[in-house]
C-alpha positions as CSV (number, residue, x, y, z in Angstrom):
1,X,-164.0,63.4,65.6
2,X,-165.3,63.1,62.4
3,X,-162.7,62.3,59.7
4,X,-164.4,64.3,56.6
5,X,-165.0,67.0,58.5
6,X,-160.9,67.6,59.2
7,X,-160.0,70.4,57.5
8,X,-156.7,70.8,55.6
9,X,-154.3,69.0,58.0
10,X,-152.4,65.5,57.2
11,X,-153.7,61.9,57.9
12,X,-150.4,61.7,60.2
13,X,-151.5,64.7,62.2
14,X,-154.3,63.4,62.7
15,X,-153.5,60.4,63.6
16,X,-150.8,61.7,66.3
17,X,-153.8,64.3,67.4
18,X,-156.1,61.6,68.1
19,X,-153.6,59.5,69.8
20,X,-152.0,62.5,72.3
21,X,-155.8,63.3,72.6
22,X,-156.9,60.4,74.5
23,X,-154.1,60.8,76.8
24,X,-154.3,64.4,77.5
25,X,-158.3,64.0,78.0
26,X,-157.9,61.4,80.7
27,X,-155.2,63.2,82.6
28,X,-157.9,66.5,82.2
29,X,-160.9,64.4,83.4
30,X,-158.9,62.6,86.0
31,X,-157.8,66.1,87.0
32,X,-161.2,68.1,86.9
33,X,-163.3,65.4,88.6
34,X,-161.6,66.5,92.2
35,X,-161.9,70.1,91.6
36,X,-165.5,70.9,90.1
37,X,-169.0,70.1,91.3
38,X,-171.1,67.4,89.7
39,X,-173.0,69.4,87.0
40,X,-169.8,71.4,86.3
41,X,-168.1,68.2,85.8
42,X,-170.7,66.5,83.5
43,X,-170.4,69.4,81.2
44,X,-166.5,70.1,81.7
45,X,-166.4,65.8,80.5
46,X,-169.1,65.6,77.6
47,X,-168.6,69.4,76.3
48,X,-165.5,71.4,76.8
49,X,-162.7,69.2,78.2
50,X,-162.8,67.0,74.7
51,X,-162.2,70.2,72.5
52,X,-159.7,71.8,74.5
53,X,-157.6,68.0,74.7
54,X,-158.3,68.0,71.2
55,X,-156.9,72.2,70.2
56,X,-153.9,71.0,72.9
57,X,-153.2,67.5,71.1
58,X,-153.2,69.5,67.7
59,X,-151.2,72.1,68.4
60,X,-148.5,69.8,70.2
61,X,-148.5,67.8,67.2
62,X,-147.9,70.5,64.5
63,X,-151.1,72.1,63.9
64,X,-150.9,75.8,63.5
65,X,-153.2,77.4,66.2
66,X,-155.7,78.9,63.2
67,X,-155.9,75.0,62.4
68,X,-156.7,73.6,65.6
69,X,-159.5,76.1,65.8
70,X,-160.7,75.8,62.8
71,X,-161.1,71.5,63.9
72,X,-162.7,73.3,67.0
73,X,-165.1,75.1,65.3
74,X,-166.2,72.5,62.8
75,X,-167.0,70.3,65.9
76,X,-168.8,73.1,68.0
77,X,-170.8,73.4,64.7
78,X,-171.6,69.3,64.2
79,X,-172.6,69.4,68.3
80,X,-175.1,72.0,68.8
81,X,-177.8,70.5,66.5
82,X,-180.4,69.6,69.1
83,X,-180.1,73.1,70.7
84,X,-180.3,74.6,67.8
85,X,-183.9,72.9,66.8
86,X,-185.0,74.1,70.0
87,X,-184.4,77.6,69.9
88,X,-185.2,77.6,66.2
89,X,-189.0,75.8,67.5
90,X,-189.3,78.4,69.9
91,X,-188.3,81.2,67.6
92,X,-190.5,79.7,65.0
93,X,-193.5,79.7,67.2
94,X,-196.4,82.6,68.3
95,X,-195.6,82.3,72.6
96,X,-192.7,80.5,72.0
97,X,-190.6,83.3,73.6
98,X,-192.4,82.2,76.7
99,X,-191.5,78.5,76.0
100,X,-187.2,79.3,75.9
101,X,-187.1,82.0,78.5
102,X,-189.0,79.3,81.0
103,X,-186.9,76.5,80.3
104,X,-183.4,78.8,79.2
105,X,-183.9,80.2,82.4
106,X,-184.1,77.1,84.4
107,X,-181.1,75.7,82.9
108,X,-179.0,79.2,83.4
109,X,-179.4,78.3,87.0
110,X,-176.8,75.4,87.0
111,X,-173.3,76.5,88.9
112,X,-172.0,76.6,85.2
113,X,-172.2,80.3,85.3
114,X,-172.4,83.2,88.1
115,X,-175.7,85.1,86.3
116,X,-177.2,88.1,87.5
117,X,-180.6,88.6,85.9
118,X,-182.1,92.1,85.4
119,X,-184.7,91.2,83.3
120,X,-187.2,87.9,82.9
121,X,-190.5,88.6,81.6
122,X,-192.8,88.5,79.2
123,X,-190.6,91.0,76.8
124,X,-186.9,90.0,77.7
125,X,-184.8,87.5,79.1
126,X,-181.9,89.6,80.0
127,X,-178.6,88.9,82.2
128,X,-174.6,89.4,83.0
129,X,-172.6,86.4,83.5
130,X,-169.2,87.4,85.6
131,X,-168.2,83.6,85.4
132,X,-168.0,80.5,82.7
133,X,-166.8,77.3,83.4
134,X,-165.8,77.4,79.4
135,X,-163.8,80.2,79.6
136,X,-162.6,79.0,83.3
137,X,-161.1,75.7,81.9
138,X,-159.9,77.3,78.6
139,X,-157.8,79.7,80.7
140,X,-157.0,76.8,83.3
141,X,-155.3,74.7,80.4
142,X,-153.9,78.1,78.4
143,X,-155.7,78.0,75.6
144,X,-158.1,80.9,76.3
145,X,-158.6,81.3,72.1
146,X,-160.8,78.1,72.4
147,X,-163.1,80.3,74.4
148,X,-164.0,82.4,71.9
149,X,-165.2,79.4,69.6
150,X,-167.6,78.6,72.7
151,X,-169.3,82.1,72.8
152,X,-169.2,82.6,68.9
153,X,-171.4,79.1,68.5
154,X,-174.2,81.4,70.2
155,X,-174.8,83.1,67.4
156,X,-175.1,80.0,65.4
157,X,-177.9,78.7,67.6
158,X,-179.8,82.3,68.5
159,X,-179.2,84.2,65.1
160,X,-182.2,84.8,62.8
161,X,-184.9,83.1,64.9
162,X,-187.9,84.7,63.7
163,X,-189.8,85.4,67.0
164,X,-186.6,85.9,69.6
165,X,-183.8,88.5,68.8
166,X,-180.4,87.6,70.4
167,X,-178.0,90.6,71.4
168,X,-174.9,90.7,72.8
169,X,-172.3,93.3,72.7
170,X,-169.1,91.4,74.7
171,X,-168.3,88.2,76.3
172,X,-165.8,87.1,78.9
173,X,-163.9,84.9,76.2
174,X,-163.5,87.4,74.1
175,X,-161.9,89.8,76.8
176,X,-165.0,91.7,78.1
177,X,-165.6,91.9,81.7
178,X,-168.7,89.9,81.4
179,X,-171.3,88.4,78.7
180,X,-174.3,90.4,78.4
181,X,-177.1,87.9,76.8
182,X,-180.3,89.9,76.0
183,X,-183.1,87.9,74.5
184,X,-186.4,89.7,73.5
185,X,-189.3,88.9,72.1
186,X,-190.2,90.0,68.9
């Protein structure tokens, strides 16, 4: 974690936090390396397991739950930097819609996500996903608020690109009974 970026919390909370985080994050990993596959693992390791040790180490430590999140959020926001230059050079691009959908779609096949595609060509890259591993291991470790942080830092990669338009109405960490991505051209 980085230290400027802590929002309003004390040094000793953090301090605690980082301490309790360590532990709880080893117990998790140790935990989820039996149960998921290898791909869900890598991700579950790098990506989510680390934010929800750190929300859980927080909160235990006397963090209100707006706080925690708000710690969440400000690290979602420092991570998705390379992502973000990528959608924003496809967005940016004439045929660059072709570009993401090719190598969006390729990644959307991992066993990260149950996705049933309705639309992939030249106009839309459209789908339902019935299953997240983020929202699957936010629930798994009660903290199913940290889930929506995960589907909200979407919008911070896919908004305002100027030649892909991102819609989506609901997502499964925000209560919906799926996540309907729709990604057109434009």
């Amino acid at each position: 974690m980085n230290r400027d970026r802590k929002i309003a919390l004390s040094e000793e909370l953090i301090q605690q936090a980082e301490k309790a985080k360590e532990k709880i994050l080893a117990d998790m990993i140790s935990e989820q390396e039996q149960r998921l596959s290898p791909t869900q693992f890598k991700t579950a390791q790098t990506g989510i397991l680390p934010r929800l040790a750190w929300y859980l180490a927080l909160t235990e430590h006397g963090a209100s739950s707006e706080e925690a999140l708000k710690q969440i959020w400000e690290d979602l926001i420092g991570s998705v930097g390379a992502k973000k230059r990528f959608a924003s050079f496809c967005g940016s691009i004439p045929g660059g819609f072709s570009l993401f959908r090719k190598i969006f779609y390729q990644a959307l096949q991992s066993d990260l996500w149950d996705n049933q595609f309705y639309q992939n060509d030249s106009q839309g890259l459209c789908f339902h996903t019935t299953r997240c591993l983020y929202k699957d291991l936010a629930d798994y470790y009660h903290c199913p608020e940290v889930a929506v942080l995960f589907c909200k830092v979407d919008h911070v990669m896919f908004d305002n690109l100027k030649h892909i338009r991102f819609e989506r109405s609901q997502t499964l960490g925000e209560g919906g009974s799926l996540c309907d991505f729709h990604y057109y051209k434009q």
